[in-house]
N, C-alpha and C positions, 0 to 999 in steps of 0.2 A: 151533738150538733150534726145536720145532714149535710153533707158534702155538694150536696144541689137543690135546689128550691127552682119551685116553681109558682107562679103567684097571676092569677087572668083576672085584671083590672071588672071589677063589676061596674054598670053606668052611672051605681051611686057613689062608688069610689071618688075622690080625691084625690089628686097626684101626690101632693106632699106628702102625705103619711105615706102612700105607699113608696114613695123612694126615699126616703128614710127607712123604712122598713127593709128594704132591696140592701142599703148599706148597712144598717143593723146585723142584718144573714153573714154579707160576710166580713164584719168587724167580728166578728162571732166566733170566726175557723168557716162557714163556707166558702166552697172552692167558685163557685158559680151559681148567678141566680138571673134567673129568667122573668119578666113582668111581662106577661102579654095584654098587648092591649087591646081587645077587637074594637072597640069607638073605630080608632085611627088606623086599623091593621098596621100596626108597629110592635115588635117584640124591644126592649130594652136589655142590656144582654150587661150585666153586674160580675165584676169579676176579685177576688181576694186581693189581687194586687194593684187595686183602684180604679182600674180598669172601667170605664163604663163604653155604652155603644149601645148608640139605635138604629135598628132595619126596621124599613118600611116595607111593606106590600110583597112580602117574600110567600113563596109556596111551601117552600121545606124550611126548616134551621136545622142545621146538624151540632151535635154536640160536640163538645172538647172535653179537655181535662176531666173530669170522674167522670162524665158521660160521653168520652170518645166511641164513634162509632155509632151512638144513637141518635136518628134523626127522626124528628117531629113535623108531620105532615100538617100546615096550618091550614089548609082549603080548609075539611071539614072543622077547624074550631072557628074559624070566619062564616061558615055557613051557618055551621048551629047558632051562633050568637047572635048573628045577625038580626033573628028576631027578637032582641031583647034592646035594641038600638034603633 
């Protein structure tokens, strides 16, 4: 089981299955799971100990727990997608 998940909504996605899926990861053993959403530029931010939380319109996220220290620049995944919405 990965310690961290990361998971970018496609625009034929669904929400329910993927957040069930978000909690599935870490009913699992993972520590932290990420669902980016470019539709809405919101990240969902899933955590082992029930944890949930949504940013909107952010430019960086930085990580925690297994991923302290690394932060994910979201301009460019909002740029690139962009064309796909």
């Amino acid at each position: 089981m990965p310690r961290f998940v990361i998971e970018v909504r496609s625009k034929t996605d669904c929400c329910c299955p993927l957040l069930e899926k978000m909690c599935e990861w870490t009913d699992s053993g993972a520590q932290l799971a990420w669902l980016i959403d470019p539709e809405n530029h919101a990240v969902e931010i899933y955590r082992s100990n029930g944890a949930a939380e949504v940013l909107t319109n952010l430019d960086t996220l930085k990580g925690e727990g297994p991923v302290e220290g690394f932060t994910l620049d979201l301009l460019p995944v909002w740029d690139s997608l962009a064309v796909y919405y």
